[in-house]
N, C-alpha and C positions, 0 to 999 in steps of 0.2 A: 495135609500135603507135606510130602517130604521135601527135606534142603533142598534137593537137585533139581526138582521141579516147581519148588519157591524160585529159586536163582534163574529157572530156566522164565517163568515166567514176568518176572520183573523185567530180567532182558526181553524180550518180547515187548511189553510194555511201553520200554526205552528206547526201541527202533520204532515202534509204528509211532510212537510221539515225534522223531526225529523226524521221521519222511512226511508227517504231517506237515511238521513247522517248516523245513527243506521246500515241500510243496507248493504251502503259503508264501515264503517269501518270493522264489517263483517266478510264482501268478503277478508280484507285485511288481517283481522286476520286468515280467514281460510287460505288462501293463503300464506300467512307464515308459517303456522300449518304445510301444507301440504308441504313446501318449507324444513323445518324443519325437516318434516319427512322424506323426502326422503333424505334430506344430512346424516341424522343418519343412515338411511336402510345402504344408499350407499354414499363413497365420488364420485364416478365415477363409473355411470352403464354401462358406455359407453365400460370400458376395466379393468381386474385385474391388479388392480396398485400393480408396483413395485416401492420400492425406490431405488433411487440411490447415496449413496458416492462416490467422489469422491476425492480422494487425487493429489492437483496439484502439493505442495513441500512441503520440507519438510527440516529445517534445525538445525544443531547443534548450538547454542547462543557462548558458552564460549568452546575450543578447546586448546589444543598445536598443534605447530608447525608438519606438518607430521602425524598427526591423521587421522583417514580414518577409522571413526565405519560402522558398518551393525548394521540396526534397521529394524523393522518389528511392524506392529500394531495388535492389537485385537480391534475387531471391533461388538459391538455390540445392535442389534435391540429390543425392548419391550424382553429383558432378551436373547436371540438367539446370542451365542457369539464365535465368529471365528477371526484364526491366519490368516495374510493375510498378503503376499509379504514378500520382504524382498530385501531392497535400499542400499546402498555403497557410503558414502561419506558425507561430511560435510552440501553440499549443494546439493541436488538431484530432480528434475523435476519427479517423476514418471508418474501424467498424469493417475493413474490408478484408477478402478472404484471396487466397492462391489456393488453387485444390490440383494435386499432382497424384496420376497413376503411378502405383508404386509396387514391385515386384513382390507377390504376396510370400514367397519360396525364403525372403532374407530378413530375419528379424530386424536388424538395425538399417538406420536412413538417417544418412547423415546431412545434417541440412546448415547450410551458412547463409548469413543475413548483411548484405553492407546497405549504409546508409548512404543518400551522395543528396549537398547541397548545389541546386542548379547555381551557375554561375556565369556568366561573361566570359568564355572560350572553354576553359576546361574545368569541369565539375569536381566540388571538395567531397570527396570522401571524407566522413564524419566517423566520430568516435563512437563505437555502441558496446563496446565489448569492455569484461576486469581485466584485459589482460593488455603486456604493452608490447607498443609494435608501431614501426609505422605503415604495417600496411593490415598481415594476418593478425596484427594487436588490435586493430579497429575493428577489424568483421568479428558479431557472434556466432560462432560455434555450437551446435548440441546435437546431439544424440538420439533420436527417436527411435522406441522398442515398439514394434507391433505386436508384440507379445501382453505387455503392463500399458501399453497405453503413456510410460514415462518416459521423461528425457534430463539428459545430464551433459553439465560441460560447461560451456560460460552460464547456463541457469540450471537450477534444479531444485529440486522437490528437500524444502528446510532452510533453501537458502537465506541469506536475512535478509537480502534484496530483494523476498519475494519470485515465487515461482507463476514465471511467466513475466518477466518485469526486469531490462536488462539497462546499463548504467554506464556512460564511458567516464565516468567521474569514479568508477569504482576500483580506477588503478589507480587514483591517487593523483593524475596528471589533468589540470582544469585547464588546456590551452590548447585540446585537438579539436576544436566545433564538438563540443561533447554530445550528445546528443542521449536520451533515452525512452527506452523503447518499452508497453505494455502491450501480450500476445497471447495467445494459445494454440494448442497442436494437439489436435486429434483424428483420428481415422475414421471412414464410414461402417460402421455394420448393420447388418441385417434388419436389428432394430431399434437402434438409434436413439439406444441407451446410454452412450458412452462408456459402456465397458465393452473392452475388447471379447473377442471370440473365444481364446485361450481363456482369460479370466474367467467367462463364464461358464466353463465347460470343466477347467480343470483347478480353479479355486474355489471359486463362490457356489458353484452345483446350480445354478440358473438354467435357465433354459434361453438360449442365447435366439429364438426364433420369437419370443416376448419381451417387449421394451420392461424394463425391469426401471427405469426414469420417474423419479420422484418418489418412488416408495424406500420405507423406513423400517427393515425388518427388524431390527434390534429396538426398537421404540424408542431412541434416544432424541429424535428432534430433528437429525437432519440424514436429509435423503443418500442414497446408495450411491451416488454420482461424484457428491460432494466431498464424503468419505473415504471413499478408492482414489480419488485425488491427491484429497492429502495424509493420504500412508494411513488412517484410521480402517478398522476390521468392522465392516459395517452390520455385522453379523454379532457383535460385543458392544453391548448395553455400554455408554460413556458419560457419564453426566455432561455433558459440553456448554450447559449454562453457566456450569464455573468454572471451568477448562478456557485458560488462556496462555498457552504457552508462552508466547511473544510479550507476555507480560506489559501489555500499550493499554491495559484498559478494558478492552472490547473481545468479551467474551466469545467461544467458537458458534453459539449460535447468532451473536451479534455480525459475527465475521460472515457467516452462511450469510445475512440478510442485504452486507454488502459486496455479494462473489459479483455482482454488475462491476464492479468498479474494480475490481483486484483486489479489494482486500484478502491480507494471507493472515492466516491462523502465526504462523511464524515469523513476521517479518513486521515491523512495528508500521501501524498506518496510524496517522492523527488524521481525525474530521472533523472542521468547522463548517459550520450552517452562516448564511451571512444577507442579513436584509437589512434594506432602504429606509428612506426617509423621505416622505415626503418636500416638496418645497414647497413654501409659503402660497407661493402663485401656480406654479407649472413646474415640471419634471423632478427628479427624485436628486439623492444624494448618491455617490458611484463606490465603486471599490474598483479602481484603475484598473485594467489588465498589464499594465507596466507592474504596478504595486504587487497583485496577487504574483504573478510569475515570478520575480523577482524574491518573492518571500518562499515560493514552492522550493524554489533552487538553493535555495539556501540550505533547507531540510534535506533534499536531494543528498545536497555533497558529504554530507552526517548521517547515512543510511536512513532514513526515516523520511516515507511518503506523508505530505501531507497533501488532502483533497480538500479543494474549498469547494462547497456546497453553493453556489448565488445562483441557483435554479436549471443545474444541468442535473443536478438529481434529484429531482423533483420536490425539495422542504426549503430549498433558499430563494431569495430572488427578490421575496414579496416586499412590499411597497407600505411600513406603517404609518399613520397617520402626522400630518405635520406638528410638531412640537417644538418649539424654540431653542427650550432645556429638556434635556434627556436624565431623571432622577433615578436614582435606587428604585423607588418606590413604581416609575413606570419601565421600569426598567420587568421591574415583577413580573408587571400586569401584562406589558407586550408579550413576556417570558411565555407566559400560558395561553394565551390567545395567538401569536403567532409562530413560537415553535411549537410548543406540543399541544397545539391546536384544542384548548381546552382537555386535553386528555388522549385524543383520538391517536397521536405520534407522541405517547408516552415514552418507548422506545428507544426514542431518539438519544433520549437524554442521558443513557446509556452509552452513545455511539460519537455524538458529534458535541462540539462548544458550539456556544451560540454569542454571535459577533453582529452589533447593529454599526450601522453608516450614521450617525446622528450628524445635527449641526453643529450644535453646541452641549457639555454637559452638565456640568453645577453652575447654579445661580449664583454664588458667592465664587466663582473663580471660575472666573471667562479664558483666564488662558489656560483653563486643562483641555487636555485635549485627548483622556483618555484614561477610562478605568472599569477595573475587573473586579468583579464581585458575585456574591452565592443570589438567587433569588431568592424571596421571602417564604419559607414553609420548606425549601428545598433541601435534599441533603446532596447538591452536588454542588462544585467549584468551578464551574464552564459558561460562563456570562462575560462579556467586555462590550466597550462602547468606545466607538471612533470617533471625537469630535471635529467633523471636515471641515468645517467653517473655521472654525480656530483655525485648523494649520493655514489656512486660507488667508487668514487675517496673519500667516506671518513668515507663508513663503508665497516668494510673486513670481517665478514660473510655474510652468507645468512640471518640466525634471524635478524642481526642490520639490513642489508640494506631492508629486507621487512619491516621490525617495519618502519622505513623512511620513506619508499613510502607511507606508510598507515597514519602515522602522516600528512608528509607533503598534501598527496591528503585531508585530513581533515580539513588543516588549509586552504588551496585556496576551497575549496566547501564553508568551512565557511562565507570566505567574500560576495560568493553568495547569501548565505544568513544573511547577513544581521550585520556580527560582524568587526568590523573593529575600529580603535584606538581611532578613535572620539565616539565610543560607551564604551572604556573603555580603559586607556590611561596605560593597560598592557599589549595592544595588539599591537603588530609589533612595540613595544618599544625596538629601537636599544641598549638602556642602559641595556638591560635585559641580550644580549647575553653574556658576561664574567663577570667571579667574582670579576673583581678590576671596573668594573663600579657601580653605585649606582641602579640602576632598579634589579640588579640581587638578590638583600634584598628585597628593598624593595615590589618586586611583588611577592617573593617569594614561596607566598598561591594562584597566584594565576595558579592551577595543569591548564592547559591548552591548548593544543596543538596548541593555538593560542600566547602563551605567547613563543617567543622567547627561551626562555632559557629550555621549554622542550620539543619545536617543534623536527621532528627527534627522540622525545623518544615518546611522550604519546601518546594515539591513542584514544582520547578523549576532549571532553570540560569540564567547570571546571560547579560544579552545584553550588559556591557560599560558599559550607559548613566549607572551608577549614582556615577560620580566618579572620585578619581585610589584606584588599588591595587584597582581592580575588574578583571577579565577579562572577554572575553565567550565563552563556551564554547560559547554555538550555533553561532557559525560554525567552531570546530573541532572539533565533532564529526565523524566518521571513520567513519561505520558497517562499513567494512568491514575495520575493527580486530581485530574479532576473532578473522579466518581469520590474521591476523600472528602470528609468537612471535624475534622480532630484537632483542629484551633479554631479561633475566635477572635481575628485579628481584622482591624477596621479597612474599608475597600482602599486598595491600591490606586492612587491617583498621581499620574506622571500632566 
């Protein structure tokens, strides 16, 4: 072949490659044009979408003793705004949904939430929102895409407060009726998978006219729903049994098994398990709803959900046999027989601490009234015991003795997670307890309910702020303390 017809055909070569790749790309841009077009025609031609709210709870932060408000929300869609329900009580499960037609043509819906406590003439608007204000600072704000199925604004998808789980304590300001709120927001489609139409058509390659709901294409553990939720490619193999971002302990397939309850892969949740005691004669030993809420909100105003388990999720509640003294040794045995039910809720132990209501706890020291320890063969740090009869025998109302149980259940969770004397030597320092010993000066500052001397009264940890020989133990709390056993140090007895 001669130069001229080398050269001639190279170039030849070089253009029909050109108008190839020119071609291709194209096709690809029409094909998004058109991909484009139709998500704006329509998010879902398949069905008129509706949206759905969802309210799962709903709770009051800061309370008195014997309070019991009724609240009610307004609830509203791209401007469309309605009174809806109306709940009883501090802490309340409604469970109840708002489902609103929604223009299929506009990706985004913007939806606002106010909280309002009935009142005696004019109803308080409550806090729900991070943001401050006294009015557009209390209502939450977000974003809803019919497009992803997500939403962004006062909550979103990574947030630490948990997606779907909104906080008026989370501006910092604890004196608006704070209130906070756990929810969800999704749309209806065709088949009622919960992924959107657009997703299935022009991400995931599904077939959006088959419930694609509970399967697991990537074999990793957990289903297609769970994963598209939280920003995971469910389509990408994850190991998710040691994947714990939020770093609280509880693994992502741990967090799948509690999606009932909110648990977020990102946002730190603590679970205690928490059973009874029988009495001598008739009826059980309690864990106050003054005590538990009181200790929840505390957690609350520190980012950090804690769920007490006393039988709204189905492993707390139960009722073990009467016993006088509560010892290490039955402490064991209740351990296996009534958490992890000889084996059956292995699991758990994994996910939740386990906290009994006893009467009493050592035989040689009637006035403890409360201690945290490993069970026998176990390798986890998630056991404590409440001795209610003690506090009994030495607070004579009802306020003192639930402040106690809520103190005291706060200082034994503590060491769960991860505070204990060798992390600051004003904690379960016996010098602390009376005013003619020296620790009771000197630890002073530090407000504690770890610190001896105001265990029984405070229903809190200290943040540090309070002077010199204070700690601040919120930021070394550890949640996921409890799955550790890398010392060898004798049970915590306040």
């Amino acid at each position: 072949m001669e130069r001229k017809e080398y050269f001639a055909f190279i170039i030849a070569v070089i253009i029909v490659f050109s108008a190839i790749v020119i071609f291709n790309e194209s096709r690809k841009k029409t094909s998004t044009a058109k991909a484009e077009k139709i998500v704006i025609d329509d998010y879902d031609p398949t069905t008129d979408i509706e949206l759905i709210f969802r309210i799962d709870r709903i709770r009051k932060i800061d309370f008195e003793r014997g309070e019991n408000p009724t609240v009610f929300l307004e609830i509203s869609m791209n401007g469309e705004s309605y009174e809806v329900g109306e709940w009883k009580g501090i802490d309340v499960y409604p469970r109840w949904r708002h489902i609103q037609n929604v223009d299929d043509r506009n990706e985004n819906v913007t939806i606002e939430v106010k909280l309002y406590e009935k009142m005696e003439g004019e109803n308080l608007m409550s806090d729900i929102s991070p943001r401050r204000g006294d009015y557009t600072g209390k209502t939450m704000k977000i974003i809803y895409s019919l497009k992803t199925g997500e939403w962004y604004g006062d909550d979103y998808l990574k947030d630490s407060n948990g997606y779907g789980h909104c906080s008026g304590t989370e501006d910092g300001n604890y004196d608006e009726n704070d209130y906070e709120i756990w929810f969800d927001v999704y749309q209806t489609d065709y088949d009622g998978d919960r992924l959107t139409w657009y997703e299935e058509v022009f991400v995931y390659g599904t077939n959006p006219n088959i419930s694609d709901y509970g399967k697991d294409y990537d074999n990793d553990g957990l289903p297609i729903e769970w994963e598209d939720k939280y920003g995971y490619n469910p389509f990408v193999y994850e190991n998710h049994s040691m994947l714990d971002p939020d770093e609280d302990g509880i693994q992502n397939t741990e967090e799948y098994l509690m999606n009932e309850w909110h648990s977020d892969p990102f946002a730190k949740d603590i679970f205690v398990e928490v059973d009874y005691m029988a009495n001598r004669f008739f009826g059980s030993t309690t864990f106050p709803e003054y005590s538990k809420e009181k200790v929840v909100s505390a957690f609350t105003k520190h980012n950090f959900t804690l769920h007490v388990d006393d039988g709204l999720m189905g492993g707390g509640g139960e009722i073990l046999p009467y016993e006088k003294f509560y010892t290490q040794e039955k402490l064991s045995k209740y351990y296996k027989e009534y958490f992890l039910h000889d084996g059956e809720n292995e699991w758990r132990k994994g996910v939740f601490r386990y906290c009994v209501m006893a009467h009493y706890t050592i035989p040689s020291k009637k006035n403890v009234a409360g201690y945290s320890y490993w069970p026998t063969n176990e390798d986890v740090f998630n056991c404590f015991v409440i001795g209610t009869r003690v506090i009994k025998n030495y607070r004579f109302t009802p306020l003192a003795r639930e402040t106690a149980i809520a103190s005291l259940f706060m200082h034994e969770l503590g060491h769960t997670l991860g505070i204990f004397w060798h992390t600051f030597h004003g904690c379960d320092n016996s010098t602390t307890i009376y005013p003619w010993l020296s620790g009771w000066s000197i630890y002073e500052n530090y407000k504690s309910c770890m610190n001896y001397r105001y265990a029984w009264q405070l229903i809190d940890y200290s943040d540090g702020s309070h002077g010199e020989n204070d700690f601040d133990d919120w930021s070394h709390i550890d949640p996921a303390f409890f799955e550790k056993r890398f010392f060898a140090e004798p049970p915590i007895i306040l």
